[in-house]
N, C-alpha and C positions, 0 to 999 in steps of 0.2 A: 302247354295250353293246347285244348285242340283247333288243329286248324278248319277252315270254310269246308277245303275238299273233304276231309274226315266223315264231316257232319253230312253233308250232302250223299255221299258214298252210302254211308250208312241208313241214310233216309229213303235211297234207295233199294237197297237189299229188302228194304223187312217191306215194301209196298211198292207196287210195279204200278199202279191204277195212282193216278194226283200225283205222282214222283216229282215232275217239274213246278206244282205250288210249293209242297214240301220243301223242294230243294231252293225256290225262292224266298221261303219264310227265312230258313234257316242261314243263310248269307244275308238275312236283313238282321237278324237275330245276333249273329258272330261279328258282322259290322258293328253294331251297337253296343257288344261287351268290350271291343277292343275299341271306344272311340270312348267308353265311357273313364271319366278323369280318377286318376290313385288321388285316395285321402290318408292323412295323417292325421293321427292324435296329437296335442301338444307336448307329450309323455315323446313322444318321437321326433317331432323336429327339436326338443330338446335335447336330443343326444348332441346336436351336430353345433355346437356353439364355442366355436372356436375359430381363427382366423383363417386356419388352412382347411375348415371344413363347417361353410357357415350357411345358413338354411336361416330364413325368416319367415314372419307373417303375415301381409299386408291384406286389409279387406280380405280377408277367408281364404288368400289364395297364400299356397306352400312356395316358398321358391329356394333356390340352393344359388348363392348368389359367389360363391367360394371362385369361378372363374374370373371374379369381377375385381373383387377385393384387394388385389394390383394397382387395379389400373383408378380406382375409387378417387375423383379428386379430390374430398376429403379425408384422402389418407385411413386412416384407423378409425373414424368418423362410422365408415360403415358395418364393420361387426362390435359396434358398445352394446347394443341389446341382440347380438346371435343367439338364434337357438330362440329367439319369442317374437310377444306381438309388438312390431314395430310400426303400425297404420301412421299412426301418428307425426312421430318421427320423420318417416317419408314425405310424406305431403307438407310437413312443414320446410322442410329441408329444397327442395324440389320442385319445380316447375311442373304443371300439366302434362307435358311431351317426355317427361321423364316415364310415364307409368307405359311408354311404350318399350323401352329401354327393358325395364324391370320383367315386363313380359313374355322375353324373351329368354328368363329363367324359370319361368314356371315349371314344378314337377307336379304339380295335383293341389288338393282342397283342404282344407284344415275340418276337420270330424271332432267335433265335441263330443265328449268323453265325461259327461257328470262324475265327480267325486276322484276324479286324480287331481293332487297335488297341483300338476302343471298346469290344469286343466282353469284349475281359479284362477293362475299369471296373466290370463285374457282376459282383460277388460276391453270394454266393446260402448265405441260412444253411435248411440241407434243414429244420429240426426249424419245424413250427408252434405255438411255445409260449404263441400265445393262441387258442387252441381253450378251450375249457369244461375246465376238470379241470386245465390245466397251469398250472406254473411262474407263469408272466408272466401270464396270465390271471386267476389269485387274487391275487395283486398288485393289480393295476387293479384288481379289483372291491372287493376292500380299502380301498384307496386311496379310489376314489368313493366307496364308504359311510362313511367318515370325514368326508369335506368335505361330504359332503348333512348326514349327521344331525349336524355342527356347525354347521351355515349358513356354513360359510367359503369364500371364491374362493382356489384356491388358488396365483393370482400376487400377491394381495394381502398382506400382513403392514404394519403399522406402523411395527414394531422396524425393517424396509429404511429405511423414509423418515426416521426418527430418525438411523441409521445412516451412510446417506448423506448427510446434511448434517455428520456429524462429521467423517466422512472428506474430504471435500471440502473445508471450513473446514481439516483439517490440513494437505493439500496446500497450501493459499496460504500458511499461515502456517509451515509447514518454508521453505518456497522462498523468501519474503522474508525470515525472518528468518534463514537461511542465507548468501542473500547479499546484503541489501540494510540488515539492522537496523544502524543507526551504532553503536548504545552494546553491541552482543554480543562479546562477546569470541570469540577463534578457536575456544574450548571448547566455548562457548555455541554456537555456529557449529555444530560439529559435533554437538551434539548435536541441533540441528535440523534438519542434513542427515538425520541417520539418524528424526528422525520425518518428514521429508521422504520418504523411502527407502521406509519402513511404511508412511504411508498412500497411497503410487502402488502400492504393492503389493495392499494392500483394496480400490484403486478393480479390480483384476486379478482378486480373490479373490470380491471382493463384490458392486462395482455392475455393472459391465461383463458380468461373469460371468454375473449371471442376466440381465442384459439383452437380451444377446446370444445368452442360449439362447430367449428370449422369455417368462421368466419371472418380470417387474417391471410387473407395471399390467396396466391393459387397454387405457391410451390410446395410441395409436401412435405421436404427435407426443411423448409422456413418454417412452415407450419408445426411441425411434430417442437421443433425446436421449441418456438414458444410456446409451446404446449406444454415444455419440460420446464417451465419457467417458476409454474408450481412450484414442484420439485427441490426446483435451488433452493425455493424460501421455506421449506420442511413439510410443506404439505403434499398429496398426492395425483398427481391427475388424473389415472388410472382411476382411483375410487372416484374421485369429485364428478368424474362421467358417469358413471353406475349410479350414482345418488342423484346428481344434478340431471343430465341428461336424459337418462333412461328412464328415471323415475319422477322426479319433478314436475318437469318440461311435457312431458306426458300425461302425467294428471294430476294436473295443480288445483292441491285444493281438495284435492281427494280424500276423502276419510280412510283411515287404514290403509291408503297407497302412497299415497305422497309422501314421503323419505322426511321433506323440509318439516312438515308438521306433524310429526308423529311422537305419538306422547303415550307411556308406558302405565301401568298401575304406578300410583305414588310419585311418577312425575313432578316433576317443580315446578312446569308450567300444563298452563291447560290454556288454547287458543279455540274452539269452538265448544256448543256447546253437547257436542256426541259424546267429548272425553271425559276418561274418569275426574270428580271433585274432590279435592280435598280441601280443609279449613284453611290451609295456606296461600290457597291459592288468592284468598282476597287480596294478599298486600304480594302477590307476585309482582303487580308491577311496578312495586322499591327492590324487592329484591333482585328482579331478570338486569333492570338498568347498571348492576354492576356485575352480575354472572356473564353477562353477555362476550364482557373483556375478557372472558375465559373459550372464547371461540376460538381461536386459534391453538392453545397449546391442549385443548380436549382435541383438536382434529389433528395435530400432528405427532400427538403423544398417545392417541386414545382411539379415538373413530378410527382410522387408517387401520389401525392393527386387527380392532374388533374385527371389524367387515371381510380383511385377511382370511382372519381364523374361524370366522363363522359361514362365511360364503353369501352372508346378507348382508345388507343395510333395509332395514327395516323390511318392508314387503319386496325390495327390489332383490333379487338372485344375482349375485358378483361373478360375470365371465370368467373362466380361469385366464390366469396371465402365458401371453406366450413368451418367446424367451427375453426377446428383447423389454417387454414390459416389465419381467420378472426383474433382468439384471436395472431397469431405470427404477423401480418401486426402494430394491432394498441398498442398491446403489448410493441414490440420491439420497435415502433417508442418512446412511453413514456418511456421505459428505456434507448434508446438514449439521450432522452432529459435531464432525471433525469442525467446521470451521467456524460455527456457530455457540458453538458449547465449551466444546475443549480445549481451541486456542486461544479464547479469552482468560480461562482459566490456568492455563500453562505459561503465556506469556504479555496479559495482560496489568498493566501499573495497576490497576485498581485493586482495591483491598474486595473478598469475598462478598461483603454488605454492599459494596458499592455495583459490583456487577448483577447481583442477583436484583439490586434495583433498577440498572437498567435492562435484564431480558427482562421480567416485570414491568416497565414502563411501553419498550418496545411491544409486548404481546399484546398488554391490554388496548392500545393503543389500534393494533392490527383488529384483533377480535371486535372493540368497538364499532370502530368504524365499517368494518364487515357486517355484522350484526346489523345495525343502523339501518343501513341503503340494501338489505335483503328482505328484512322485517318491515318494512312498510312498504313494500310492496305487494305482500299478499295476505299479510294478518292485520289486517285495521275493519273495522264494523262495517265498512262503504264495501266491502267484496263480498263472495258466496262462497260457502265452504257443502262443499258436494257429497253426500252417498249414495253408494251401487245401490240397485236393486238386487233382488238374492240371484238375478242370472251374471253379477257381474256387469253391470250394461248401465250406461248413462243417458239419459234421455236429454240429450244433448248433442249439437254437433262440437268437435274439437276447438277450433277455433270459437264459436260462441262463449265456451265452456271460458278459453283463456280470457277474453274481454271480462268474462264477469268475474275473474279471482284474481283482477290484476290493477294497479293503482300507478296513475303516472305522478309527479312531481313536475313542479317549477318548468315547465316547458317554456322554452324563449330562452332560456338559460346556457348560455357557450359554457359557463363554468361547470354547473352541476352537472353538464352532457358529458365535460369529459371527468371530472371529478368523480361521480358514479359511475364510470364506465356506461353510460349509457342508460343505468337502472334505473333513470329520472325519465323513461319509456319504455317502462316496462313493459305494455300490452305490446309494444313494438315489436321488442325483443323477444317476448313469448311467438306472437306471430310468424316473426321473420328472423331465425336462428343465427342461421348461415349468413347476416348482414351482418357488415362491420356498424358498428352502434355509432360510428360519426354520421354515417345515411337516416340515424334515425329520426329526426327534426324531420327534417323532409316527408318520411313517410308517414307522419301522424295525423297530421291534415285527411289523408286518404281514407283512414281509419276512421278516424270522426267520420268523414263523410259517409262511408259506407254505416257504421253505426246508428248516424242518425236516419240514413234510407230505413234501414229494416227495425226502428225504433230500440233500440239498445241503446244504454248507459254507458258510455265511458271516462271514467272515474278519474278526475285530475285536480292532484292539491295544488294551490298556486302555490308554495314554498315547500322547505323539504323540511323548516321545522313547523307547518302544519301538517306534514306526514307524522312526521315523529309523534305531534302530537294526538294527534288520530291512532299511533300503534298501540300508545301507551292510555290512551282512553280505553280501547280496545280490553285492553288484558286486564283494566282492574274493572273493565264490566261482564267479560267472561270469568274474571275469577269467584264470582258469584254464583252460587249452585243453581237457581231459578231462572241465569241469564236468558233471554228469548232474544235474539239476533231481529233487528230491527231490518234486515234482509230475510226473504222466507229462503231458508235452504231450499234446493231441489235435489232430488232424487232419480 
């Protein structure tokens, strides 16, 4: 690069007369190209999307956050979307005083790049709804002022640790005594597949759930743990972040982004009404009420691998794994199988017909109830189902966005709070990630309140079977090719 004196020198030589404006322009000139900020393509902080070498996007600014990644009290929380646009994510994640933090990695701008690939991965919601005075902003400061003047941490809760030892003690004791107790009868059998069933479904609702959002402890080495808790019961947590977090939780409700709703040519279902129709779709919703039971063994048998070997899940890009995720992904899946599968079949009393009824009773069981308390919370006719504009961009702030594609249940409810893991607040949960879901009761009052200041709707069925039945109204009126959504989409 040339330097100040170079320029100066030279602006002398060729003109002896005005030498000192000259040579003043020219050190204002060379100040300015070296003060002016390095941009990147998204084609380029893409390269760097890996744990030992990770670069994000927040608001327009590049940052290589890779020194950080250590020390991240969320553990592995912080490179699930490396290498992209992660605005969202942060500010949900994150206090105000954190973006001073963040700052402090800046390397330059992100430069939009029409018609690259990587370049569509940025979506961009225009509205800033944490400015002073908006939406999302009196939330958070709600929010903190709740946990300061209670002296509470707010991934800490009790009722978790209580919790999770009930639910985990179920799963051994569904599983063996499913298919190992001698003196259970085939009855007995079944009835402890299906508490088998329930609590692989709480370790989904519950543990894993807030673990995985980074919202269980503060210890990392605790945290990761029940993170892997997935894992034991055959599913993935590596993927379920890529899908769930990076993509969901980011933009819910998003046509063509959102992972949770996304529906292929000839799909079985159709949930708004952008997606392709087919004639089946009218009585979709007799048929999804029993595919649904098929949520678990498509994610542990099926999606996990797909997303592997393709590098997607739907519009989201799957981080490559590093080691230790590698050895937990195909690890876990074979001690799934070993204990799950083959030592029933090796040295289980039960005859062949009788076990394959209960992994059968067990999944559906699991998939149901998964299914259930995920599904009504953001596919019922009372939410908005969202499309970009052609620059990729939502005219919307984040948080608004989540209010309106998000449906609570039975609030006042001790049971359905911990029964759903929390899903029974759901804007909550959208909101406030990184909060253990026993805080969430508490925090919906604040919500309402801020919602009803800046006149927004927040959407609450008093029961979880008038959820259900709001899901299932829902899909046999989208399954109609004419449907018009009785909410106006926005765009």
């Amino acid at each position: 690069m040339t330097t100040v004196a170079e320029i100066v020198d030279d602006d002398a030589r060729r003109a002896g007369k005005g030498a000192t404006t000259r040579r003043r322009r020219a050190t204002t000139r060379v100040a300015r190209d070296d003060a002016r900020e390095a941009t990147y393509t998204a084609a380029e902080v893409a390269r760097h999307a890996r744990a030992d070498d990770c670069w994000v996007i927040v608001r327009g600014g590049v940052y290589d956050v890779t020194r950080f990644v250590p020390r991240h009290p969320g553990g592995n929380m912080i490179y699930v979307k490396a290498g992209g646009e992660c605005t969202a994510l942060f500010d949900s994640y994150h206090p105000e005083r954190a973006r001073a933090t963040l700052e402090k990695y800046r390397i330059g701008a992100l430069r939009r790049d029409a018609g690259e690939r990587e370049d569509e991965d940025v979506v961009e919601y225009l509205k800033d709804d944490l400015r002073e005075g908006e939406f999302y902003a009196d939330c958070k400061a709600g929010a903190a002022k709740y946990f300061k003047d209670n002296k509470l941490d707010p991934r800490v809760h009790w009722e978790m640790y209580a919790k999770t030892l009930v639910i985990l003690t179920g799963v051994v004791v569904g599983h063996y005594g499913s298919f190992f107790a001698p003196s259970a009868s085939f009855a007995a059998a079944l009835a402890l597949a299906v508490l088998h069933g329930t609590c692989k479904a709480e370790v989904g609702v519950s543990i894993q759930h807030d673990a995985n959002h980074g919202a269980y402890g503060n210890n990392r080495t605790w945290l990761h743990a029940m993170q892997l808790t997935l894992d034991a019961v055959g599913a993935s947590s590596f993927m379920w972040k890529q899908q769930h977090v990076a993509g969901h939780h980011a933009y819910t409700n998003v046509e063509g982004i959102d992972p949770d709703i996304r529906c292929s040519e000839k799909d079985v279902r159709r949930v708004n009404e952008h997606q392709p129709h087919e004639p089946y779709h009218r009585v979709q919703h007799v048929y999804l009420a029993l595919m649904y039971g098929l949520l678990s063994f498509k994610s542990c048998f099926v999606d996990d691998f797909n997303a592997f070997f393709s590098g997607r899940i739907g519009w989201v890009k799957v981080m490559k794994f590093t080691r230790g995720e590698a050895v937990a992904f195909w690890g876990s899946k074979l001690a799934w199988a070993f204990y799950y599968l083959y030592l029933p079949a090796k040295y289980s009393h039960r005859s062949i017909g009788q076990l394959l009824a209960l992994w059968t009773v067990t999944e559906f069981v699991t998939g149901w109830l998964l299914a259930f308390m995920f599904q009504v919370a953001h596919v019922v006719g009372d939410v908005h189902f969202f499309r970009l504009n052609e620059k990729n961009q939502l005219n919307k702030g984040w948080g608004e966005a989540q209010l309106m594609t998000s449906a609570d249940f039975a609030h006042g409810s001790k049971f359905w709070t911990h029964f759903s893991g929390g899903l029974n607040y759901q804007v909550v949960h959208h909101l406030f990630p990184g909060v253990c879901h026993v805080h969430y009761p508490a925090l919906a009052p604040i919500i309402k309140a801020a919602a009803d200041k800046h006149g927004l709707h927040y959407q609450i069925y008093p029961t979880f079977w008038s959820a259900l039945r709001a899901h299932f109204s829902h899909l046999a009126r989208v399954g109609h090719e004419a449907y018009v959504p009785s909410l106006r989409t926005v765009g």
